[in-house]
N, C-alpha and C positions, 0 to 999 in steps of 0.2 A: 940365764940363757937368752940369747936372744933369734925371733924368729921372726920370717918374711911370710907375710898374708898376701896370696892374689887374690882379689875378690872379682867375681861377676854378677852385676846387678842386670837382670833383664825385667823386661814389662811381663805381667801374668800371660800365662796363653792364652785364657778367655777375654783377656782385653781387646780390644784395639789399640795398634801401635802407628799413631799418625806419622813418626820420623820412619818409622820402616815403611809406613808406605810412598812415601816420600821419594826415599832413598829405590826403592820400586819401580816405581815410573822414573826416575830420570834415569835409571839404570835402561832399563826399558827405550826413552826418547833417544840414549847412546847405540842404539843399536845392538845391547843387550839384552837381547830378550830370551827367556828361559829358565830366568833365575825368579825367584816364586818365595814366598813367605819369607820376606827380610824382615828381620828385629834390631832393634835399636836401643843396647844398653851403655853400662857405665863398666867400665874395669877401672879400679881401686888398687894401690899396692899401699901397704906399709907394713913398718919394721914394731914388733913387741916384743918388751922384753917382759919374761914372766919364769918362774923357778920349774916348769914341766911343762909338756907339751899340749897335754889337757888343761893347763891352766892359761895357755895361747890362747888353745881354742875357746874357750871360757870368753875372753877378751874381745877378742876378736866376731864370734856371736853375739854379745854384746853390745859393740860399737853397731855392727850390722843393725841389729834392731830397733836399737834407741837413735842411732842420726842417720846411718848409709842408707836405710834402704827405708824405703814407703811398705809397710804390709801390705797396704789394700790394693795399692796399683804394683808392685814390683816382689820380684823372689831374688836370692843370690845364693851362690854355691860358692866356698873358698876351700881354696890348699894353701897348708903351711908348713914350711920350709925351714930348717933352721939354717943361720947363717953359722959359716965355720971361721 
């Protein structure tokens, strides 16, 4: 079977996130002001192919922890999808 991974990587909460503050103030210098605690991550998709749905998600946690994501600085949450 094969199935589609969205992944989102964000920065930890207890971090500081420099690109969301960033992205902050010039939101802010545009005349946007009121918009408050921006973060700044990665959205990831790709396709797995694997014999069960758990064994996706197996994959897919996987790849997340050994290349996609940083443990110490970042977290990520995925849905996965099967392709029909």
């Amino acid at each position: 079977m094969k199935f589609t991974a969205e992944i989102d990587i964000m920065p930890l909460k207890a971090l500081l996130d420099p690109q969301g503050k960033a992205i902050s103030m010039g939101l802010s210098n545009m005349g946007l002001e009121k918009i408050e605690n921006v973060r700044m991550g990665k959205h990831i998709t790709l396709e797995v192919e694997a014999e069960t749905k758990d064994a996706a998600k197996e994959k897919v946690d996987t790849a997340c922890k050994k290349l996609l994501c940083n443990p110490i600085i970042e977290g990520y949450l995925f849905e996965l999808n099967s392709v029909d």
